[in-house]
N, C-alpha and C positions, 0 to 999 in steps of 0.2 A: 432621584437617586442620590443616596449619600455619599458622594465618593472616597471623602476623607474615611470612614467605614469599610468600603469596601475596600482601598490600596492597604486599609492596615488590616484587614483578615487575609487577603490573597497573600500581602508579604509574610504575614505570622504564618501561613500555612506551610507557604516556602520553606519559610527560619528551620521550621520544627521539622521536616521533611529532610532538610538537607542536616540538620542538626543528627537526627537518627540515622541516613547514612555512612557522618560522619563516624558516628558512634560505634553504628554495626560493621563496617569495613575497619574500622582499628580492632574490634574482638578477633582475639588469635581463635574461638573454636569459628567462629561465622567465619572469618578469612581461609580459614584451611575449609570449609565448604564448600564456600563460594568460588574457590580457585583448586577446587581436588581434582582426580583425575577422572571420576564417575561423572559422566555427562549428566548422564542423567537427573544426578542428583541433586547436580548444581543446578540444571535448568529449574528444576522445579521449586529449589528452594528460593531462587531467583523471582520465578514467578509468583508464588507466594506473598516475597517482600513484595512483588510490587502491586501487589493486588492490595494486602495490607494497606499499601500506601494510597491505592484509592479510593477504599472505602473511608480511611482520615479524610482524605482528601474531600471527599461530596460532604462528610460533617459538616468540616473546616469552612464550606463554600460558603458565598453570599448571596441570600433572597434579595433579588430584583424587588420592586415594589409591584408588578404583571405576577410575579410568581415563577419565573425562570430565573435558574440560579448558575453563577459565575462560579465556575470550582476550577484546581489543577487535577482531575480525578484523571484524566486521560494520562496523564504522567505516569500513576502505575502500572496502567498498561503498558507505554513504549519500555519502559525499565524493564517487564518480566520479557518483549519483546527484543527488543534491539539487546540485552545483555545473555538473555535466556533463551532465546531462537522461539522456535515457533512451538514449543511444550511449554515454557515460561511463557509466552507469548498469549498464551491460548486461556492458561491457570490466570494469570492476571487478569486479561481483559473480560475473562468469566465472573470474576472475583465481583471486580468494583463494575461490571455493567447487573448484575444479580442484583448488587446491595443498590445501587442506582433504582433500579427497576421496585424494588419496595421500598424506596427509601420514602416516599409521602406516609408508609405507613409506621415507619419507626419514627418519623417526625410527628405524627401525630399519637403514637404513644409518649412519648416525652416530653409532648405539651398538656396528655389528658383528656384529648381531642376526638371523637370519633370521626372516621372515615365511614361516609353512607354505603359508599360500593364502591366494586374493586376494578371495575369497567371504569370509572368516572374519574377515580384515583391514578389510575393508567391512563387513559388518553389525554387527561387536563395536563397542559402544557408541553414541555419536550423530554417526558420522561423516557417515554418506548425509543425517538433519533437517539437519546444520550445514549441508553443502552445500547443500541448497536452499532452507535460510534466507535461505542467504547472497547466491544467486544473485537472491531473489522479493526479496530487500530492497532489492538494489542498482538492481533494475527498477522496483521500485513504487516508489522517491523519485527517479528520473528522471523519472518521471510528475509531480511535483511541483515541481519544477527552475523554473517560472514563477513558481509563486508564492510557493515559500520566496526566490530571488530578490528580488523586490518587499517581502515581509516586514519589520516594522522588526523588533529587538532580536532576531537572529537566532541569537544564541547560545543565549536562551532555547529558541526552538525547535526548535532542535539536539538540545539535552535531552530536549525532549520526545518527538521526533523517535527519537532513543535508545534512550529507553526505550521507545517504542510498537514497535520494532522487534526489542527483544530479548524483550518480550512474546510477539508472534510465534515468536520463533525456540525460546521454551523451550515455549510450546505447542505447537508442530511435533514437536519433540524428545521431548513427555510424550504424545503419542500416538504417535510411533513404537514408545517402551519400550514402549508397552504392546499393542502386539502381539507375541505367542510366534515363537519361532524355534528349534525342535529342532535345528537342523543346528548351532548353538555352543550349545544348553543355555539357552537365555531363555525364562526363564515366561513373561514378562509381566504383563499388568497392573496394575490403576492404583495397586496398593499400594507393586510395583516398580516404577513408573515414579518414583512421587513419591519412595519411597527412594534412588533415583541422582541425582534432581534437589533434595531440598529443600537439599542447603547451601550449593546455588552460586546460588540464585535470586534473592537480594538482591546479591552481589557481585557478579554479572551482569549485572542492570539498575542499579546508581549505576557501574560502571565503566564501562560501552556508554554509557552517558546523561552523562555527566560528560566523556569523552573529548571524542565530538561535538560537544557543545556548548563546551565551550574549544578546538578545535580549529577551528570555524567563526570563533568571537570572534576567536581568531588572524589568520585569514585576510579577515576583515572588519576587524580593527586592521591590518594590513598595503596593504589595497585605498584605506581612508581616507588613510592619510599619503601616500599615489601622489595623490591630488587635493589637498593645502595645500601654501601656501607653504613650513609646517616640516620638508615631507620629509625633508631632510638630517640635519635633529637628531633626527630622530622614529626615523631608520635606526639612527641614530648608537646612538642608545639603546637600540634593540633588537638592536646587535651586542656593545654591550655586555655584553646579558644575555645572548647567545649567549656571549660570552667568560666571563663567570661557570658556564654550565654547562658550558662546555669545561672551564673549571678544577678545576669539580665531577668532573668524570669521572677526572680523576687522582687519584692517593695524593695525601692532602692529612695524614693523620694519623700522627706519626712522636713517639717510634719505631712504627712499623707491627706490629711484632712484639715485642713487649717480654720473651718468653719466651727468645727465642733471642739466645745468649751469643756466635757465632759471629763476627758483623757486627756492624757500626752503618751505618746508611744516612739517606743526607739529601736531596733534593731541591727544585728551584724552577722556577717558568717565573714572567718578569717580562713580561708582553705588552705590546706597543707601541701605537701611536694604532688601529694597525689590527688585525683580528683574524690571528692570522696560524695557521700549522698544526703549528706543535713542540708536541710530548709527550715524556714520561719517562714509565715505572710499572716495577714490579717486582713478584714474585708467587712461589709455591712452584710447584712442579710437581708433587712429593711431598713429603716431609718433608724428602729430603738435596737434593733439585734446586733453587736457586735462580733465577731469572732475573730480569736489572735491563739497561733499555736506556733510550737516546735517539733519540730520531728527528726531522724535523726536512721538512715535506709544503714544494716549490716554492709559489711563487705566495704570495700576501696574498690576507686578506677572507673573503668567507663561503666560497667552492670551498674554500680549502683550510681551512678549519675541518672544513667538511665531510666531506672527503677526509679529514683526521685520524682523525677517528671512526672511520670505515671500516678506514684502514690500522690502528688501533690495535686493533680489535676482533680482526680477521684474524692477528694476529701472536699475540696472545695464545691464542685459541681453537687455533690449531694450534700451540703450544706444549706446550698445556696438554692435547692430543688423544695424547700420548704421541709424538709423533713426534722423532726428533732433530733437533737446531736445524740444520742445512744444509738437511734435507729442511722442514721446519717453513718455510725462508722461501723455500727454490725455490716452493712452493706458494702462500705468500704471493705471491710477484711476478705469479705465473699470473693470479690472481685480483684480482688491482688492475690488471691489464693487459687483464680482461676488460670493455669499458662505459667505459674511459678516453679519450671521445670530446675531453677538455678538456687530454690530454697534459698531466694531473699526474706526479710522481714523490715517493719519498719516500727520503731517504738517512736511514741508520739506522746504530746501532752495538748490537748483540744479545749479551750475555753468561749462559750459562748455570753457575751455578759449584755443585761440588758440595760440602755444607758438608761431609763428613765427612773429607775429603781435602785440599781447597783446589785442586782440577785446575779449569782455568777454560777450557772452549771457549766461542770467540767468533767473530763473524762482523760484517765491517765492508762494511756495503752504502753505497760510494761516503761513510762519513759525516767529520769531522773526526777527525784521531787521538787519542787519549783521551790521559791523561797516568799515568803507573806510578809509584810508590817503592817501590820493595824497602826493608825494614824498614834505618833507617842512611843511607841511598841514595838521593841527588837524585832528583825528578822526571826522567822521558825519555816525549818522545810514542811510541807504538806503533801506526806504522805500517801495520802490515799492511793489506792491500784482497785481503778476499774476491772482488769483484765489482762490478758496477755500481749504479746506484739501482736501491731498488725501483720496480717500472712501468715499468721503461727498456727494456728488451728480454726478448724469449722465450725468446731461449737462452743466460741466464745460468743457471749453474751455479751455487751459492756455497760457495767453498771456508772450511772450518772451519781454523780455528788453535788451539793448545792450552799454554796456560800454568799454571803451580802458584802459588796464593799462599800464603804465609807468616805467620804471623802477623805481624801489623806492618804488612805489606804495606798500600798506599793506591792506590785507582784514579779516579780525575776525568774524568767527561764534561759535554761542554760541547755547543752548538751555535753557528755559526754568529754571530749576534747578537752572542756573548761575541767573538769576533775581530776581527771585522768592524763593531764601533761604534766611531761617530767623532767627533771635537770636531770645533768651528767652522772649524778648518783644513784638515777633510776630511782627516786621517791617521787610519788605523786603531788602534786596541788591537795587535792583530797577536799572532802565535802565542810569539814573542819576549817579550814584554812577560809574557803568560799564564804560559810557562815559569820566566820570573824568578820571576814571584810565587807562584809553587807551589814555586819550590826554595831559596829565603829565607822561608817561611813555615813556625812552628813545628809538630814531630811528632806534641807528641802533642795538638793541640787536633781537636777533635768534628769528625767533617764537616759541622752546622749552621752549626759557629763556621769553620770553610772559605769555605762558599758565600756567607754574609751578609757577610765581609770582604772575597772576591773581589765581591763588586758592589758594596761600597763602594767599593773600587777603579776598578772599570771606571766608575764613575757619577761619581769624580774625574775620570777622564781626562775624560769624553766632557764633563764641564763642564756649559753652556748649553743646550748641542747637544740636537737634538730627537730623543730615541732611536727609532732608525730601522727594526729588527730587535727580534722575541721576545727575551729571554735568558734560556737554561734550560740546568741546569747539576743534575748530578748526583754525589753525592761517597760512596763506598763504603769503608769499613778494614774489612781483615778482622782478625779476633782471635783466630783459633784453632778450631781442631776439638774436640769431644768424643772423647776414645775409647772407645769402646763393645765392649759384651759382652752374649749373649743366652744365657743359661741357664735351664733345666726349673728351676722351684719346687719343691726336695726335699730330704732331709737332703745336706749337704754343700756344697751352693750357696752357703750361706754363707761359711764358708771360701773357697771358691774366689774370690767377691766381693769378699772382704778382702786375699787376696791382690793380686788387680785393684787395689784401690784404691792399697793400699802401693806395689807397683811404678808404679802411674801418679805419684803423689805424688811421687815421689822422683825418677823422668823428669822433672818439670817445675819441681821444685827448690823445693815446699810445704811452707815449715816444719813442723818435727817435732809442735810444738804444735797445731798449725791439721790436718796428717796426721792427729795422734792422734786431735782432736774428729770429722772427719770419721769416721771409722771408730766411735764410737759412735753418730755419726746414720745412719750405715749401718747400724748391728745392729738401731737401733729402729725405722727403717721395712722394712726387709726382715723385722722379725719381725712385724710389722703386716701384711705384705702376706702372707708365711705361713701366718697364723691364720686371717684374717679376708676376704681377696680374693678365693678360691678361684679363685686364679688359674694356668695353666697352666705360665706361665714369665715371665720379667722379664728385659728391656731394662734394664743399668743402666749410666749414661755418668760419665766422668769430666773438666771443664773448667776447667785451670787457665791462666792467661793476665793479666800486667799487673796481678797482687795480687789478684785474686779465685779462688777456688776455688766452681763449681758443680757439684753433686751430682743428675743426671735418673735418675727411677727409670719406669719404662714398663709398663705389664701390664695384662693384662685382666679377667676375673673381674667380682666387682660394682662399678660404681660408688659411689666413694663418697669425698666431699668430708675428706683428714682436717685441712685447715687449720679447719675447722669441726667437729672434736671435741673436748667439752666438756671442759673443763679440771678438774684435782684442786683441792680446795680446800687447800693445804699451807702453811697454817696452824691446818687443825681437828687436835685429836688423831689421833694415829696409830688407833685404833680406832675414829672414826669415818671415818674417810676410807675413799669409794668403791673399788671395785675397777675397775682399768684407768685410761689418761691421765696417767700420769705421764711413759708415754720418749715418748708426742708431745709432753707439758710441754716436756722436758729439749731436744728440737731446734727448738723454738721461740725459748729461750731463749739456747741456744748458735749459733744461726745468725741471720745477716742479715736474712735473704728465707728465706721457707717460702710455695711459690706451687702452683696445684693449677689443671687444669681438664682438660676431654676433647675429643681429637683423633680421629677415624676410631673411635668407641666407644671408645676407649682410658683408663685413668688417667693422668695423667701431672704428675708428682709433680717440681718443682723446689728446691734447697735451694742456697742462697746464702751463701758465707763471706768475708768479706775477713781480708786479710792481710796483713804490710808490705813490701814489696818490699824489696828485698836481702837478706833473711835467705835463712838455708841451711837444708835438709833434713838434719837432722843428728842 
């Protein structure tokens, strides 16, 4: 079992759990529901949230490597319970033991997966105890709804609450294993039962227990500040933390990818007094697919924080589900158009670029036009409009556009905020103003050193002025492709390899010198990977661009760290000196960077040269 995996999905589950409470107890129409005078209406809607919350919840959970899975899903049960009495109580624990109860088979539609049968899908593991854990939890602390109510220091017995409930629920669960069921092959019992169950029974009860109870404190810290005077400040400050984990949820660490020679990327959101709903993020698809967008949700405050989250999770996961980016966000808009009773929208800018090429489809939903430099070649916005916002209608289509970038090449997104902020005089920045300063702005500086100049700018103009809009901005260069070659590990590879190398070198105009070295740190890790990898065949790239030269070598076979092989002592006599580590010496010595680590089980081996620009291949 992984557990660093698993504390960090159970805690994300929490974050976002309690994130959304936080969110939904500050909405003035959900607070006037949730506290109106119709019982009724409150239990139910109570119950609802917490149902909602555990069907997230079984998503969010973690597969054991047995197949029993670690969730907080009983959480939205006590919520529609202990907050909604036993009609809340009853709607939650209904909710998320239902969606429990078929969740092998929405798991296996979203993997592609078929399920043989519905008998075999149901009894394999603890799906039927979770279900009726879930359902007897959510009823029995409805039963209680009076007097956890009246209770002081109720977070405390949230916890405890919690944990008396997942007590329950693994007991449930440790007497189902241990009845046999020939029709899937289950002995049972209690030896089985305890061996499916003993190493999620602690992580089980402090995550169910711990959730609960900060999750009530939440909701009890949110019911408080609705009766003082400091409500306003006390909001204030709990949007702020919202805006902090909004922040959180974005790529915050850059470079992001420090391996890959292709790109440089840089990104910012500067948020305003209020919480507002622009994001940026970027991410692989596979190893050549890149994808890097801005988006930018209608409305201010908590709805469109919220709606953020949503749209951003949505864009990504079907991105990332294999689908092509047209179809990737027709589905998106489907789906944020479904439950959008508050006629949100989100305008976006979607780029999918792929490194080995530099072909860049993109798709511009209603957002601002991004800004281009061909390598030499002023800034120009790029226009194009796919279609409308997302959430705006059902029968958009969004049509895909297809450009090549170049090494050299620079791409700038901005949102809104960046054009539209204004000094004391109430004039804009304006797209004019933007264009100027990206086509008097020098070549070759970072896109860090971009985006932190362009907001010192705008933060000139706007002056005094009270920044009125998010600004987020994102700034992209590309640097060039790898060329790549995949050849069987066996006599003559070699050759062939050096070949590769020579001709790439000289295509890119890598002094003779810096050529030459390259090709013995070629001979000494390809003859390392020969001996010693029993590897099948090697991936090996060639990246020269702007005075560096990088060398990616790829393959399978064993694992094995060689920036971490012991080095020769070559300074003891020649007859005492070990045998082996000298030609991993000699490319340690002769290169830059020598970097190592593993992708999809893979080695993958990086070697780093600089060189001086303007010299010739000669």
């Amino acid at each position: 079992m992984n557990w660093l995996e698993m504390i960090v999905k159970l805690i994300g589950a929490i974050a976002v759990i309690d994130l959304m409470a936080v969110l939904l107890a500050g909405t003035h129409s959900f607070s006037n529901l949730a506290n109106g005078k119709n019982r009724t209406v409150r239990h139910v809607l109570l119950g609802v949230t917490g149902g909602l919350f555990g069907i997230y919840a079984t998503m969010a959970g973690y597969a054991m490597p047995s197949g029993a899975q670690i969730s907080i899903r009983d959480v939205g049960a006590l919520i529609g319970g202990a907050l909604g009495g036993p009609i809340g109580g009853l709607i939650a624990g209904f909710m998320a033991a239902f969606f429990r109860l078929f969740y092998p088979f929405v798991t296996a539609g979203l993997n592609g997966t078929h399920v043989e049968s519905f008998s075999s899908a149901i009894l394999t593991g603890t799906t039927i105890p979770c279900a009726i854990s879930t359902l007897i939890i959510g009823v029995a602390s409805g039963f209680l709804h009076e007097k956890f109510k009246k209770a002081k220091h109720r977070g405390a017995w949230g916890c405890l609450m919690g944990f008396v409930a997942e007590v329950f629920h693994l007991t449930l669960a440790f007497a189902y294993l241990c009845i046999p069921i020939e029709s899937i092959g289950r002995v049972g019992g209690a030896a089985y039962a305890w061996g499916a169950l003993k190493e999620l029974i602690i992580p089980f009860l402090l995550s169910n227990a711990f959730a609960f109870g900060i999750l009530i404190y939440v909701f009890d810290k949110m019911r408080n500040y609705s009766k003082t005077e400091t409500h306003a400040k006390q909001v204030e400050g709990e949007l702020n933390v919202a805006t902090s984990i909004q922040n959180s949820m974005l790529p915050q660490i850059f470079p992001d990818f420090p391996g890959r020679k292709e790109f440089e990327i840089f990104a910012s959101m500067a948020p305003a007094k209020e919480v507002g709903g622009d994001f940026y993020d970027f991410f692989f698809v596979d190893e050549d697919h890149f994808v890097f967008l801005i988006a930018d949700v209608s409305g201010k405050g908590v709805p469109a924080a919220l709606f953020m989250v949503i749209a951003k999770t949505l864009i990504k996961n079907n991105l990332q589900s294999g689908l092509p980016i047209g179809e990737a966000l027709n589905r998106t808009n489907q789906q944020l158009l479904e439950g959008d009773e508050q006629r949100m929208f989100v305008t976006a800018w979607v780029g999918l670029l792929k490194l080995s090429t530099g072909e860049l489809s993109y798709v511009n939903c209603g957002h601002n036009p991004p800004l281009l430099s061909r390598k030499g070649l002023p800034f120009a916005f790029v226009k194009d409009r796919s279609g409308f916002v997302l959430a705006g209608s059902k029968k958009t289509q969004y049509k895909v556009f297809e450009t090549k970038l170049n090494p050299g090449d620079r791409l700038f997104l901005y949102t809104d905020g960046i054009t539209e902020a204004m000094n004391k005089d109430n004039a804009q920045y304006g797209e004019e103003r933007l264009l100027n300063f990206a086509t008097s702005y020098p070549e070759g500086n970072k896109p860090a050193e971009v985006i932190a100049d362009l907001s010192k700018d705008v933060k000139a103009f706007v002056g005094e002025a009270v920044q009125s809009d998010v600004m987020t901005m994102l700034s992209l260069h590309f640097n060039g492709s790898y060329e790549m070659t995949k050849l069987p590990v066996k006599d003559g590879t070699f050759d062939s390899l050096s070949a590769f190398l020579e001709e790439s070198c000289a295509k890119r105009g890598v002094p003779m010198k810096e050529a030459n070295a390259a090709a013995v740190i070629l001979d000494e890790i390809y003859s390392n990977i020969a001996k010693y990898s029993k590897a099948n065949e090697v991936t090996f790239g060639v990246f020269a661009e702007d005075g560096l030269l990088s060398l990616r070598f790829v393959y399978g076979g064993e694992l094995f760290d060689i920036t971490k092989a012991k080095e020769p002592d070559v300074h003891a006599p020649l007859e005492e000196r070990g045998v082996g580590g000298l030609g991993l010496y000699m490319v340690k010595k002769m290169s830059d960077s020598l970097t190592y680590e593993v992708k999809r089980g893979l080695n993958v081996v990086t070697v780093d040269k600089r060189y001086p620009k303007g010299e010739k291949h000669e």
